[in-house]
C-alpha positions as CSV (number, residue, x, y, z in Angstrom):
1,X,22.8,15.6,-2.1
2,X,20.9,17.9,0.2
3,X,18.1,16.8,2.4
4,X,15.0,17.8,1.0
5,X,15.6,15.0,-2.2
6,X,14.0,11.8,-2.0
7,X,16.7,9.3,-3.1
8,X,16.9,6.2,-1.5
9,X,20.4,5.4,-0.4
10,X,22.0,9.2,-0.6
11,X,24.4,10.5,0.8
12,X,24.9,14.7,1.8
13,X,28.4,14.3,2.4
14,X,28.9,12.8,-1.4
15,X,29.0,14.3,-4.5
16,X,27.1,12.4,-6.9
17,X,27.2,12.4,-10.7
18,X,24.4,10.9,-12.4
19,X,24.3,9.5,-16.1
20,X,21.3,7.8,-17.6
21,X,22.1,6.0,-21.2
22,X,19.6,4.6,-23.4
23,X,21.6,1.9,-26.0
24,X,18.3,1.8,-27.9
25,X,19.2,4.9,-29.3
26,X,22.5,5.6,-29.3
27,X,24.1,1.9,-29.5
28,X,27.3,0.7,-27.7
29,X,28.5,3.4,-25.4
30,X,31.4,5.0,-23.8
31,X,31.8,6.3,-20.8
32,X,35.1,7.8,-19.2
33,X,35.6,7.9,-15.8
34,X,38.2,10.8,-14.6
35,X,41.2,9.7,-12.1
36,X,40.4,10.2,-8.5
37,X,36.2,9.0,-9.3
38,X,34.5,7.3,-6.2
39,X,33.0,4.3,-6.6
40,X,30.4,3.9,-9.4
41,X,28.6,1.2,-11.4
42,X,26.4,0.4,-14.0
43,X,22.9,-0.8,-13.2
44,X,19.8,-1.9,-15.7
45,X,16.6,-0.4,-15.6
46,X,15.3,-3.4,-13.6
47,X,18.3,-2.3,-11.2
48,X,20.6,-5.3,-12.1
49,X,24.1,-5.1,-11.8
50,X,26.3,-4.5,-15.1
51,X,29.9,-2.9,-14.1
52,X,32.0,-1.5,-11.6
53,X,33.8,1.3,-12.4
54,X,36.0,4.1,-10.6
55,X,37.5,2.9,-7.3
56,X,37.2,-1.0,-6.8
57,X,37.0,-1.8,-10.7
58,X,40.6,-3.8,-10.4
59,X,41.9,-1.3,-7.9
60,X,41.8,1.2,-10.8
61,X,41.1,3.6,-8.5
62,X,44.1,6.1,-9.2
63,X,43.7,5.8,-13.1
64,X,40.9,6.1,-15.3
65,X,38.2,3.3,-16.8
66,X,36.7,3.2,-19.8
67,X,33.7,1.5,-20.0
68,X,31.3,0.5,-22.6
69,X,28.2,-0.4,-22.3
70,X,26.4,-2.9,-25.2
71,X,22.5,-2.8,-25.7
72,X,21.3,-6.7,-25.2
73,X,20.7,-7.1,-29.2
74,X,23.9,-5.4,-30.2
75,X,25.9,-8.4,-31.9
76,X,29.0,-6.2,-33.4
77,X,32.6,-6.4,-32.7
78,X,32.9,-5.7,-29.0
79,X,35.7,-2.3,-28.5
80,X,38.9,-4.0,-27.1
81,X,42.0,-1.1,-26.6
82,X,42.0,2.4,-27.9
83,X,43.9,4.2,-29.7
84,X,46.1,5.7,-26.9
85,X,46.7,2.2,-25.7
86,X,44.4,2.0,-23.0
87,X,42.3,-0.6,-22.3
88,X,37.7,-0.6,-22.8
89,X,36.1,-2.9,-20.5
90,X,33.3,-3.9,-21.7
91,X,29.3,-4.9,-20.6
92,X,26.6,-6.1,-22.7
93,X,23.6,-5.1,-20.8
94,X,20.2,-6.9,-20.6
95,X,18.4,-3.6,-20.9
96,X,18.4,-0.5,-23.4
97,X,18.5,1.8,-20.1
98,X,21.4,2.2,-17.9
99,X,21.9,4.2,-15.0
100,X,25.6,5.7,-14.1
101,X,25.8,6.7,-10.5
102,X,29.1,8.1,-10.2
103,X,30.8,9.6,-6.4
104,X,33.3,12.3,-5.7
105,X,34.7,13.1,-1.7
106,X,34.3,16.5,-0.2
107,X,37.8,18.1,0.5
108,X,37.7,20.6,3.3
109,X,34.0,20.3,3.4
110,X,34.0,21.6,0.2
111,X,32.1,20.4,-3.3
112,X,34.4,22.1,-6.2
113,X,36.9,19.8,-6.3
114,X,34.8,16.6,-7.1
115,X,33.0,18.9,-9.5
116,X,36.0,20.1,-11.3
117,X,36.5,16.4,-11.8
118,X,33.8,15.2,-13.2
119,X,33.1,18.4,-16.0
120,X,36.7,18.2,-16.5
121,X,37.0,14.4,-16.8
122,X,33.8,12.6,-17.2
123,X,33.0,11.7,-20.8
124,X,30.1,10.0,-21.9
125,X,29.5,9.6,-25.6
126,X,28.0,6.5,-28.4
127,X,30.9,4.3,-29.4
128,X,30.0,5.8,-33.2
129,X,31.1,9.0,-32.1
130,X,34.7,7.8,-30.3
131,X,37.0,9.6,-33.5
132,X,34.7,13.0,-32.4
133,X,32.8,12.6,-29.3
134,X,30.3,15.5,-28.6
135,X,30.7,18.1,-26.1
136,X,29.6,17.4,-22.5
137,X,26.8,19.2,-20.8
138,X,26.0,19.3,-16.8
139,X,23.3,19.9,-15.1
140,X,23.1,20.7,-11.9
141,X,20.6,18.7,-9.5
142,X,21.1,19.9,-6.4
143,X,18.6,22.5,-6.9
144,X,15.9,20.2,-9.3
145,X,13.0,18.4,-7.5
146,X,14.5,14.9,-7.3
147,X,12.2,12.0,-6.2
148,X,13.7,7.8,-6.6
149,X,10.6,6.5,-4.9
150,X,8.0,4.7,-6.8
151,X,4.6,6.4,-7.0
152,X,2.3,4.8,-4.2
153,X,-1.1,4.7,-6.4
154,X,-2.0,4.0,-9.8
155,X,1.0,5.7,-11.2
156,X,3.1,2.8,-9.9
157,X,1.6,0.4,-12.8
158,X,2.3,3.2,-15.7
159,X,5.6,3.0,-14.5
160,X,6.0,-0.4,-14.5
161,X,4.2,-0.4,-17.9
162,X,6.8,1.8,-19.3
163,X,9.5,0.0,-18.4
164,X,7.7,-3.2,-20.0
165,X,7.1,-1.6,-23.0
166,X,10.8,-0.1,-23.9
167,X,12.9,-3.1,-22.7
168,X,12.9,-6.4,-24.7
169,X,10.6,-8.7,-23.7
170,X,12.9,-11.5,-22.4
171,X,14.4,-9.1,-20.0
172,X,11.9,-10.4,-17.0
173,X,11.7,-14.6,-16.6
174,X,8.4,-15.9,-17.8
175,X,6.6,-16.3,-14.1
176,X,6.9,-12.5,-13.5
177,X,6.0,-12.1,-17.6
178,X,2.8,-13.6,-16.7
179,X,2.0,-12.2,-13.0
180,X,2.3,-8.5,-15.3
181,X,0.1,-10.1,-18.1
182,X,-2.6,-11.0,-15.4
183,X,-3.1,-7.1,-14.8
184,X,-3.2,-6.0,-18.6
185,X,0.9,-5.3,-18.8
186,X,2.0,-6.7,-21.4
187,X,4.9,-6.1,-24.1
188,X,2.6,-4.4,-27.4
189,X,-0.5,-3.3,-25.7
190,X,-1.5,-0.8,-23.7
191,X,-2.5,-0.4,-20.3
192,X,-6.1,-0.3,-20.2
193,X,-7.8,-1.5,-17.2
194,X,-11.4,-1.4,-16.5
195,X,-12.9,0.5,-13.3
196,X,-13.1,-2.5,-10.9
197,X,-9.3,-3.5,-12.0
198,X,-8.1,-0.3,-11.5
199,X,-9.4,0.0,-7.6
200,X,-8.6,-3.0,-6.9
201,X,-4.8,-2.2,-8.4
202,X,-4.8,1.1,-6.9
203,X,-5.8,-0.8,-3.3
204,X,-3.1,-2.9,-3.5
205,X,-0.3,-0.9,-4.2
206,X,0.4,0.6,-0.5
207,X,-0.2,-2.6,1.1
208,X,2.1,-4.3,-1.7
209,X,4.8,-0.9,0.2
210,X,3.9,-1.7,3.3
211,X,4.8,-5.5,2.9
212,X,7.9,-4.8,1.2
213,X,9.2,-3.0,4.2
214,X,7.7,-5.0,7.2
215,X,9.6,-8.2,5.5
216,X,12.4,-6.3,5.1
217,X,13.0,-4.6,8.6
218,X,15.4,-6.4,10.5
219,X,15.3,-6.6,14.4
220,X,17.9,-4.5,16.3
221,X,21.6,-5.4,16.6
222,X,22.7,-7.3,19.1
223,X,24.9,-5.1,21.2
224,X,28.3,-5.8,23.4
225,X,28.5,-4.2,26.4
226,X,30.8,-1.5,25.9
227,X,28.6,-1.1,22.8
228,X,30.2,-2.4,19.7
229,X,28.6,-4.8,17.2
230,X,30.0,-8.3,16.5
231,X,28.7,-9.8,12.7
232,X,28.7,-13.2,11.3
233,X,29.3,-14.1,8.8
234,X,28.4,-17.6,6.9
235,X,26.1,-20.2,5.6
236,X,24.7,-21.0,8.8
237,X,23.7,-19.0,11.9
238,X,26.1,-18.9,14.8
239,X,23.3,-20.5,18.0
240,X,22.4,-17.0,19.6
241,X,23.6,-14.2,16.9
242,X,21.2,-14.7,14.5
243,X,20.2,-11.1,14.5
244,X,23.8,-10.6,13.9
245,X,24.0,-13.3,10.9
246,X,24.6,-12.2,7.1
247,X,23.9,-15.3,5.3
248,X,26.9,-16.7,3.1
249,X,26.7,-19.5,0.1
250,X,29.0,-22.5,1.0
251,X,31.7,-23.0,-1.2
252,X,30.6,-19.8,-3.1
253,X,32.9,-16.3,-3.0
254,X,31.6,-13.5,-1.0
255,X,32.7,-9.3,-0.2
256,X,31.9,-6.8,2.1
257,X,30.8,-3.1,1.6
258,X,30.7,-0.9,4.8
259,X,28.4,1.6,4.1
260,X,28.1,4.7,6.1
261,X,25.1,7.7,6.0
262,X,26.6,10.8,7.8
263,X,29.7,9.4,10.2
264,X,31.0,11.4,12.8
265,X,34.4,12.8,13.2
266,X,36.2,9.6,14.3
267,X,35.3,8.0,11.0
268,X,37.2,11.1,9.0
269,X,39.7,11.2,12.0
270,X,40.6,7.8,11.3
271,X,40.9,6.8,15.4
272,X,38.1,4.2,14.3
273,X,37.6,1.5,11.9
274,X,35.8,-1.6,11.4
275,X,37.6,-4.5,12.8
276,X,39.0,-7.6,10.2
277,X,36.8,-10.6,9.6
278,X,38.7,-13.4,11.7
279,X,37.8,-16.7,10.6
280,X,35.9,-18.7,13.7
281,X,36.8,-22.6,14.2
């Protein structure tokens, strides 16, 4: 990931390995993960959650996974074990379109051994096609114009439109069917609004940006003296920390993900590391 790409959670110290699959077309899918894969999963076009895989998938982390994936209509015998004796696990998505996002480490600052990995490893191929799967091909991206961010002007409803019109129709619950269907996207017809419609769409679309992200800014941390950071975590707020509060449901499971964008050397040097969550009476 180099700096110039507009991605919005990435990463220039990780090697990522993208995969997009469309089970429309090509059915139940396989994909084979390569020992020593960071984590990945498997998200829906609407950017719900569908697998784990790699690192964290059952701490598989120093074997491979096979995964495959099952369109929302498919309604054949699910894959169990293959023929070496290892074991699929399997996902039946709500959408046709999947996206793979797969992560390998830099070792001595360097990319080629995550990318021998994956174009030695990585196999991605229809479930149809498991007796003779096709040959892989890479492309590198590092290079490619690369832009995650929705369009901020008209082009944000085609998008939306396409989306609406390749998924099944009972991907989205009714109320948002219906808030879509109020500004001519519906499943079946095309997007044709008329001039007032369209300014008034195109208006709204970077204030509709620019609400998303004032509602989700959060305040700054509060800070310790000697400058470390003290979370809570639970249902309710802790009197005083609640800029420091992540929200729990009672009697409901929770994890934690440490994410970091660009850590310095004590991070790799392993003289620091998050403290353990100790339970507060």
């Amino acid at each position: 990931m180099e700096l110039n790409r507009l991605f919005l959670t990435g990463n220039t110290d990780t090697i990522y390995c993208m995969v997009f699959l469309d089970l429309e077309t090509d059915g139940p899918t396989v994909v084979e993960i390569p020992p020593g894969c960071g984590p990945g999963t498997v998200d829906d076009a609407f950017f719900r959650f569908v697998i784990d895989m790699g690192a964290g998938q059952d701490r598989i982390a120093a074997r491979a996974a096979n995964t495959s994936s099952c369109p929302p209509d498919y309604r054949g015998k699910m894959p169990k074990d293959r023929k070496d004796g290892s074991e699929y696990f399997v996902a039946q998505s709500t959408l046709y379109v999947n996206w793979v996002p797969l992560r390998g480490f830099l070792v001595d600052g360097k990319t080629d051994a995550a990318v021998k990995m994956f174009r030695e490893g990585l196999k991605v191929y229809p479930l149809s096609q498991a007796a003779n799967p096709p040959k892989m091909e890479f492309i590198r991206g590092s290079k490619a114009p690369f832009n995650t961010v929705h369009a901020n002007n008209f082009e944000f409803y085609k998008e939306l439109d396409h989306v609406i019109q390749k998924e099944p129709v009972g991907f989205l619950d009714p109320e948002l069917r219906r808030l879509a269907a109020s500004i001519g996207i519906v499943n079946g017809k095309k997007l044709a609004p008329d001039a007032r419609l369209k300014k008034i769409l195109a208006d709204a679309v970077p204030v509709g940006s620019a609400t998303a992200r004032a509602i989700s800014k959060r305040d700054k941390l509060i800070t310790k003296t000697n400058g470390s950071v003290e979370l809570c975590f639970g249902p309710q707020a802790p009197a005083g920390k609640e800029a420091n509060w992540i929200a729990t449901v009672l009697k409901k499971g929770w994890f934690v993900i440490f994410r970091l964008y660009g850590p310095p050397e004590p991070w790799f040097e392993k003289t620091w590391r998050p403290g353990e969550i100790e339970l507060v009476k």
